[in-house]
TORROZA-360114 format. One record per atom (N, C-alpha, C, O): residue number from 1; residue in one letter; atom name; x, y, z. Coordinates in pm, 1 decimal, always signed. Layout:
N
REC | resi | resn | name | c1 | c2 | c3
REC | NUM | A | CA | X | Y | Z;
...
//
This chain:
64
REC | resi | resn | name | c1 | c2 | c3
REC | 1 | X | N | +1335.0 | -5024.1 | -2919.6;
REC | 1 | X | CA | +1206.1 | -4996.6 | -2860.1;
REC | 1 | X | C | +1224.2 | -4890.3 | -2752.1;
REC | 1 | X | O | +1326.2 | -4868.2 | -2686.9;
REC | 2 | X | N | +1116.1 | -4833.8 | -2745.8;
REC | 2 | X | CA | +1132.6 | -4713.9 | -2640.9;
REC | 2 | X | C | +976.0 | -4699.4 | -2560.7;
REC | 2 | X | O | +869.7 | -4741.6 | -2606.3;
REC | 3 | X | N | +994.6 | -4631.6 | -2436.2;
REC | 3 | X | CA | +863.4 | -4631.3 | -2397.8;
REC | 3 | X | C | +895.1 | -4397.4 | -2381.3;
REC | 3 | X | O | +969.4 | -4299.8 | -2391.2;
REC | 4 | X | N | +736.6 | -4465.5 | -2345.1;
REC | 4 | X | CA | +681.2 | -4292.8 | -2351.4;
REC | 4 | X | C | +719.5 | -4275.7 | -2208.9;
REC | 4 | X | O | +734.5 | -4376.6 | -2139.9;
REC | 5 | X | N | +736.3 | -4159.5 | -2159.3;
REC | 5 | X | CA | +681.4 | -4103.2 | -2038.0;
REC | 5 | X | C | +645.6 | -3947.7 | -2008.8;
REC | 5 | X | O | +716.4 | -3855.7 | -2049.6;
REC | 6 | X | N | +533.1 | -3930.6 | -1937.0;
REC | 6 | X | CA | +500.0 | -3790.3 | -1870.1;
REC | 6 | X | C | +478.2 | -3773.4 | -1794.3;
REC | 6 | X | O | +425.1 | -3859.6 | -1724.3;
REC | 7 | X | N | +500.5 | -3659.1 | -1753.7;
REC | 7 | X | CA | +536.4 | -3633.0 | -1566.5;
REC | 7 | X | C | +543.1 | -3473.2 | -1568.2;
REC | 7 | X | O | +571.4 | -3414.7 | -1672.8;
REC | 8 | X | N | +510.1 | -3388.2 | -1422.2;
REC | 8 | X | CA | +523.3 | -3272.3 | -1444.8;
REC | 8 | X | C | +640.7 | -3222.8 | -1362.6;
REC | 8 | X | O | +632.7 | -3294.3 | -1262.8;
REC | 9 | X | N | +730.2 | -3154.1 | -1347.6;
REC | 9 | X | CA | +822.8 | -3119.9 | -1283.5;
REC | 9 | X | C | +778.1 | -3005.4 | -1241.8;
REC | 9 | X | O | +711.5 | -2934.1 | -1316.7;
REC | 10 | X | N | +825.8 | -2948.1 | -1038.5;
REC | 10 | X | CA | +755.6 | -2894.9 | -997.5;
REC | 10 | X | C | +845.3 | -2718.0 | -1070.5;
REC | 10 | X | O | +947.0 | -2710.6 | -1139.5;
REC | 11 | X | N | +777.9 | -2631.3 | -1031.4;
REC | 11 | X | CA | +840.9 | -2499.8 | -1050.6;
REC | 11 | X | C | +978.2 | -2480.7 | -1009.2;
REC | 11 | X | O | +1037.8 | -2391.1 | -1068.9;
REC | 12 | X | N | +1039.5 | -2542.3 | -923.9;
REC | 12 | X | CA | +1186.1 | -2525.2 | -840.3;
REC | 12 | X | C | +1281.0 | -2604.3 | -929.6;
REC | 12 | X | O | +1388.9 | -2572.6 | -979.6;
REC | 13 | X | N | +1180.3 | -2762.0 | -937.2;
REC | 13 | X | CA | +1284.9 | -2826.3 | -1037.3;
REC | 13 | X | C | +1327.1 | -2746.0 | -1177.3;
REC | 13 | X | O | +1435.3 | -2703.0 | -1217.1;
REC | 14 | X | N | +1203.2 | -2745.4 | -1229.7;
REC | 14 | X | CA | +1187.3 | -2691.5 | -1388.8;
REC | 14 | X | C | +1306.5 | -2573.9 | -1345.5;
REC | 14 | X | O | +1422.7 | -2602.8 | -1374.3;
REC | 15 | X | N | +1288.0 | -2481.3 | -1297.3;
REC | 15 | X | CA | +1425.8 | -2430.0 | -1265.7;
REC | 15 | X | C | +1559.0 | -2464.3 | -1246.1;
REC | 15 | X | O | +1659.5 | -2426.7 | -1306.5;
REC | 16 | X | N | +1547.8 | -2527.5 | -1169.3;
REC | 16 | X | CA | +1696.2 | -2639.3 | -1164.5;
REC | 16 | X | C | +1746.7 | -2693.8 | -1288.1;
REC | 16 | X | O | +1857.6 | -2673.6 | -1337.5;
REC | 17 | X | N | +1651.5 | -2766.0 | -1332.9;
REC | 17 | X | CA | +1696.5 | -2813.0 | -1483.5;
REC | 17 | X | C | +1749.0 | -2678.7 | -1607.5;
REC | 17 | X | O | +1846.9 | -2657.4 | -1679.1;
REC | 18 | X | N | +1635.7 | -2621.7 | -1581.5;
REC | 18 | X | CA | +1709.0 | -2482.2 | -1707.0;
REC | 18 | X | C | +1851.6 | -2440.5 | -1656.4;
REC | 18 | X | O | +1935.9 | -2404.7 | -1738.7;
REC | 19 | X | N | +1881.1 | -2444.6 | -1516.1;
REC | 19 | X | CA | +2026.4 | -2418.8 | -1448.6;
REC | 19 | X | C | +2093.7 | -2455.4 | -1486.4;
REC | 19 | X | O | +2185.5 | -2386.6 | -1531.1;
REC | 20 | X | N | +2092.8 | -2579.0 | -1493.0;
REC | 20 | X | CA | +2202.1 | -2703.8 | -1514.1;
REC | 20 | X | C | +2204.8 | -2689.1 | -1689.6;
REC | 20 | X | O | +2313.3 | -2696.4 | -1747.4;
REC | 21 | X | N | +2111.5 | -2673.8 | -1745.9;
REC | 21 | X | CA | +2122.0 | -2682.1 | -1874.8;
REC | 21 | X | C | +2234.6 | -2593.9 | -1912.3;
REC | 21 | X | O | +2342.5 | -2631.9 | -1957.9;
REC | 22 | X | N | +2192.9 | -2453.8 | -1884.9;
REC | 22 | X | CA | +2292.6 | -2362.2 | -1885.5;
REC | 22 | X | C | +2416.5 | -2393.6 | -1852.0;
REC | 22 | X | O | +2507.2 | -2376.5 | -1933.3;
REC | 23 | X | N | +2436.5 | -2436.8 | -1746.3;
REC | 23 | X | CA | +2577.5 | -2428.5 | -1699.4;
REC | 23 | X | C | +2636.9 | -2559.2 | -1752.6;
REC | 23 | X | O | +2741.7 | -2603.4 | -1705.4;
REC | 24 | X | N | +2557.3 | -2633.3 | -1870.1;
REC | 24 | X | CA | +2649.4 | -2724.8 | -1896.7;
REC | 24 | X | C | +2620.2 | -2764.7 | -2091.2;
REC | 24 | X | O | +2627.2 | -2859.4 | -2169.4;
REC | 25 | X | N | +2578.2 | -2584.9 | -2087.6;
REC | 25 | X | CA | +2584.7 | -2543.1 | -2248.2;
REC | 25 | X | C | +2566.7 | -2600.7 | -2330.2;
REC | 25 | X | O | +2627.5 | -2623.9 | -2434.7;
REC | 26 | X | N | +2429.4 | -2646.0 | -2265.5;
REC | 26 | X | CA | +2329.6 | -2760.8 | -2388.4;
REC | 26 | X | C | +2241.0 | -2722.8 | -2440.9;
REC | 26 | X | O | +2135.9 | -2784.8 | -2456.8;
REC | 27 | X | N | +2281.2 | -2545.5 | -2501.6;
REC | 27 | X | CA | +2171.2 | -2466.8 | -2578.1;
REC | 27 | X | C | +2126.5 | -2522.2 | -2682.7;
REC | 27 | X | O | +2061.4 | -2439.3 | -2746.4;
REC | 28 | X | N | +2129.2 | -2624.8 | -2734.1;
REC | 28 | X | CA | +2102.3 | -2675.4 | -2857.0;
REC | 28 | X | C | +1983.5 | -2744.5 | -2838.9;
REC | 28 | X | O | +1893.5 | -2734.8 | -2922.2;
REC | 29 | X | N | +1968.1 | -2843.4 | -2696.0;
REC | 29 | X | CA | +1842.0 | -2889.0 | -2669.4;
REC | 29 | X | C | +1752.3 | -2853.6 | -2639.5;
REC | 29 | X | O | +1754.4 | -2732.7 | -2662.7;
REC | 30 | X | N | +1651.3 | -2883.7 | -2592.9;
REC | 30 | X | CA | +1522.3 | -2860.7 | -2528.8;
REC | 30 | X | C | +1536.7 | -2921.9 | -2410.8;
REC | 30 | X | O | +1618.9 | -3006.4 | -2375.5;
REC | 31 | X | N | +1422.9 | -2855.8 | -2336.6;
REC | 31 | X | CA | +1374.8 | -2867.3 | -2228.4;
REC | 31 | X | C | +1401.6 | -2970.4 | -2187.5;
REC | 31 | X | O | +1497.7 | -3001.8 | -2117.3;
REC | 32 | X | N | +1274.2 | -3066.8 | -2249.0;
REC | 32 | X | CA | +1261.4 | -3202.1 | -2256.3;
REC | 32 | X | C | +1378.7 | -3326.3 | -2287.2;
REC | 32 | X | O | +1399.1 | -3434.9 | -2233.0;
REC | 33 | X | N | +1440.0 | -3259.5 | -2393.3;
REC | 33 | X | CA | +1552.8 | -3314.4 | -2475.2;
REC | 33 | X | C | +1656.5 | -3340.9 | -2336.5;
REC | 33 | X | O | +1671.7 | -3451.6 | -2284.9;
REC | 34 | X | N | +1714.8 | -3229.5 | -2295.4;
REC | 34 | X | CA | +1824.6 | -3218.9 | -2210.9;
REC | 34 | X | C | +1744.4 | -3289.4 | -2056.7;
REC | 34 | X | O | +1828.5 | -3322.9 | -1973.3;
REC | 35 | X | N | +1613.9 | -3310.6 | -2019.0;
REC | 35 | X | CA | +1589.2 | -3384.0 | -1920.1;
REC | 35 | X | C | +1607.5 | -3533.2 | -1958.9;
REC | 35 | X | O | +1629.4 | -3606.1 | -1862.2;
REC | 36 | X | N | +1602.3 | -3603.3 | -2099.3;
REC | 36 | X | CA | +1577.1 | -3739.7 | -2125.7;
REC | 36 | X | C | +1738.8 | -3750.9 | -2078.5;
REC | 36 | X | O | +1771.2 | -3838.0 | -1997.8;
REC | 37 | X | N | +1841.7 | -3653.4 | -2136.2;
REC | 37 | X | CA | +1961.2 | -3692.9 | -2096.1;
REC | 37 | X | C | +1989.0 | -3670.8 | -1928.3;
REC | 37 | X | O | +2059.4 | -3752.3 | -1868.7;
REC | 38 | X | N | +1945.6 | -3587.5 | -1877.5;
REC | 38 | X | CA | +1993.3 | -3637.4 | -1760.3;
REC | 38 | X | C | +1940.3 | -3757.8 | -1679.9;
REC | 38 | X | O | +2000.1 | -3834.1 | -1604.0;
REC | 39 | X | N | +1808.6 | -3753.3 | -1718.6;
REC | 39 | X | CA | +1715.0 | -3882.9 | -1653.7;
REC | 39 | X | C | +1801.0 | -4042.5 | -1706.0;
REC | 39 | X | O | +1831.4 | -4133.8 | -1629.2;
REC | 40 | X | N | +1825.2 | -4038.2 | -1855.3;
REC | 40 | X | CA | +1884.8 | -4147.2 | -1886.3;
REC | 40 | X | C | +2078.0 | -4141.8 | -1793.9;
REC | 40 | X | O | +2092.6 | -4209.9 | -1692.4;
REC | 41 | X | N | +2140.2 | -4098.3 | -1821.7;
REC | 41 | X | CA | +2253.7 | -4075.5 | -1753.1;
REC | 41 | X | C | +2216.8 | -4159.7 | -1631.7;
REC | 41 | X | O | +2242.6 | -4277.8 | -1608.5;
REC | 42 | X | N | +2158.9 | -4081.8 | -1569.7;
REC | 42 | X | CA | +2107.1 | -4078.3 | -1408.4;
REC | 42 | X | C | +2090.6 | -4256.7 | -1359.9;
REC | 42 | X | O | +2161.4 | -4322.2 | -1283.4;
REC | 43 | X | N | +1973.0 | -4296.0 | -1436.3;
REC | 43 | X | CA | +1979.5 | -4415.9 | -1494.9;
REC | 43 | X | C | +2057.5 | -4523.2 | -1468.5;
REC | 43 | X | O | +2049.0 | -4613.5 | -1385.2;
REC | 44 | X | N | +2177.3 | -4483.8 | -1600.4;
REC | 44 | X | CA | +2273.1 | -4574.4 | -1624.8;
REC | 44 | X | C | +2404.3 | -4542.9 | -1452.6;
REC | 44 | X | O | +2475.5 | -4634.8 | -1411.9;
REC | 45 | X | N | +2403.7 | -4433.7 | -1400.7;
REC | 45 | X | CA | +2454.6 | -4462.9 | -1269.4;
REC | 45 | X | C | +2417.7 | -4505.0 | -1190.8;
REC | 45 | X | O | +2501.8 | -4541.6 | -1108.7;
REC | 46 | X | N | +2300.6 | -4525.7 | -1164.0;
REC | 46 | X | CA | +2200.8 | -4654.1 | -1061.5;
REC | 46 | X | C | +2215.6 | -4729.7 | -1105.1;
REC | 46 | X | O | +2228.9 | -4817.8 | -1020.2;
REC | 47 | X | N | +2226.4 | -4772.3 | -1210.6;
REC | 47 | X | CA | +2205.7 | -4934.1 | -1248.0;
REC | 47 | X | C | +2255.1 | -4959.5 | -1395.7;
REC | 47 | X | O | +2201.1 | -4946.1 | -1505.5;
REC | 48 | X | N | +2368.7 | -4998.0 | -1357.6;
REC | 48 | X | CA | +2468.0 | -4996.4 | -1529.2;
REC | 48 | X | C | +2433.0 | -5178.7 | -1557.7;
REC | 48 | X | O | +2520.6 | -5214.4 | -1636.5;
REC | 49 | X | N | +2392.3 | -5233.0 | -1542.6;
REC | 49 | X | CA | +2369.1 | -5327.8 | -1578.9;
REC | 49 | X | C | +2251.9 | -5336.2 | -1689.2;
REC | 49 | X | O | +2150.6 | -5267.0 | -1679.1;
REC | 50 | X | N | +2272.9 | -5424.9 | -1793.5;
REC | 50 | X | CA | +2114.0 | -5453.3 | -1828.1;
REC | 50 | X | C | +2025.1 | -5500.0 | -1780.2;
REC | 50 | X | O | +2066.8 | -5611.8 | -1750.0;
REC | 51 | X | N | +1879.2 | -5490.9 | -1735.4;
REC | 51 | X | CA | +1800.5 | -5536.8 | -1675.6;
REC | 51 | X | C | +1654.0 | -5602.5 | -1792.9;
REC | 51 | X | O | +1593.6 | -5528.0 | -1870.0;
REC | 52 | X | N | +1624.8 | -5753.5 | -1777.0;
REC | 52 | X | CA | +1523.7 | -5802.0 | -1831.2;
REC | 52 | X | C | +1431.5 | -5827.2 | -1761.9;
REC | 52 | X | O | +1473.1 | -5897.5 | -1669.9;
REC | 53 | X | N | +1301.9 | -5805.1 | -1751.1;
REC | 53 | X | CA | +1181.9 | -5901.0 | -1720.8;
REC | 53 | X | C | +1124.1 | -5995.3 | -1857.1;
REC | 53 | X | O | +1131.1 | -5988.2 | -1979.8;
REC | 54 | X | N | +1041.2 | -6119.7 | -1716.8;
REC | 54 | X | CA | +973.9 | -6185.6 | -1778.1;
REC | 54 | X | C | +874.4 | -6145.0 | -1887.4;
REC | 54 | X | O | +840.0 | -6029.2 | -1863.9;
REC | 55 | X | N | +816.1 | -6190.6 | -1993.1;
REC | 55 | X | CA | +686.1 | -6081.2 | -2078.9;
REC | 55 | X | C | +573.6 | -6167.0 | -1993.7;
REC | 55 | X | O | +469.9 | -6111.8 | -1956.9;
REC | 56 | X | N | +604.1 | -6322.8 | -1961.5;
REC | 56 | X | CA | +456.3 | -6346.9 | -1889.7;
REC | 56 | X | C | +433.0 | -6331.5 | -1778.6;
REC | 56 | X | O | +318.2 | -6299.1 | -1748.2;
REC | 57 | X | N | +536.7 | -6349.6 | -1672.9;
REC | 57 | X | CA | +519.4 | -6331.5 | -1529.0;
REC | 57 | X | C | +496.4 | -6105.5 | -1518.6;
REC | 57 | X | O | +408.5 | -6030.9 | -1475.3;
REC | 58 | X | N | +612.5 | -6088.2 | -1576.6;
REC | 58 | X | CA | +615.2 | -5930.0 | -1597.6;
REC | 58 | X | C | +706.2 | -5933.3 | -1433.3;
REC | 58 | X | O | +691.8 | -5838.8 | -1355.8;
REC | 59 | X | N | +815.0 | -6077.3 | -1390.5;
REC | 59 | X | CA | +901.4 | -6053.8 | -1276.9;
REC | 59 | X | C | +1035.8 | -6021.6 | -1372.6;
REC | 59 | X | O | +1041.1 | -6070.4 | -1485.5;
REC | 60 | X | N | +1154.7 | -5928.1 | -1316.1;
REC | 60 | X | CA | +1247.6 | -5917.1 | -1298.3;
REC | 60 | X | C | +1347.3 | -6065.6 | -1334.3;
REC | 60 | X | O | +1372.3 | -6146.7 | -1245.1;
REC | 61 | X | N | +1392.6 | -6081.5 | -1466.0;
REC | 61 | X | CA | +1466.3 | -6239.0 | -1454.4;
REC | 61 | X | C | +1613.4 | -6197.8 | -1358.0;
REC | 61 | X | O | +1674.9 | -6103.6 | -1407.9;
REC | 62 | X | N | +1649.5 | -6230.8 | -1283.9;
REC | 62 | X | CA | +1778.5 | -6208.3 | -1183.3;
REC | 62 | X | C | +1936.5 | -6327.5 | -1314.9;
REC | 62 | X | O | +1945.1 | -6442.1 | -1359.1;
REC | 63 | X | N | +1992.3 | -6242.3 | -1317.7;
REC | 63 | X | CA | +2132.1 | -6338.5 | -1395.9;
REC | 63 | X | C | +2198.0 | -6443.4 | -1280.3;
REC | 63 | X | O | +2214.5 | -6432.0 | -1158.9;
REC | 64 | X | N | +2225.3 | -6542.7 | -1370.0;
REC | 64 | X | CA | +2285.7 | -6659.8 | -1287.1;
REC | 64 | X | C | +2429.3 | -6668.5 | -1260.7;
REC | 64 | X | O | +2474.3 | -6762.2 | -1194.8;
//
């Protein structure tokens, strides 16, 4: 399962990102493509754990 997201990135970022793209010779992707990877990456270094919520409360279940 996957969820959607959209968002606009400002002019400086959107720059930044084409930077980084470049300098880390991910001509093959897109825009978009090469942001899901850094956003996901990014992600998994904040918080390498799996994380569940409840579906009825919609709280955070904490592991025991």
């Amino acid at each position: 399962m996957s969820t959607k997201f959209e968002f606009y990135l400002s002019d400086d970022d959107t720059e930044r990102l084409f930077a980084i793209k470049e300098d880390k010779e991910k001509d093959d992707l897109t825009g978009n493509e090469f942001a899901k990877e850094l956003l996901t990456r990014e992600l998994y270094r904040l918080h390498p754990h799996p994380v569940k919520y409840d579906d009825d409360t919609g709280e955070r279940v904490k592991e025991k």
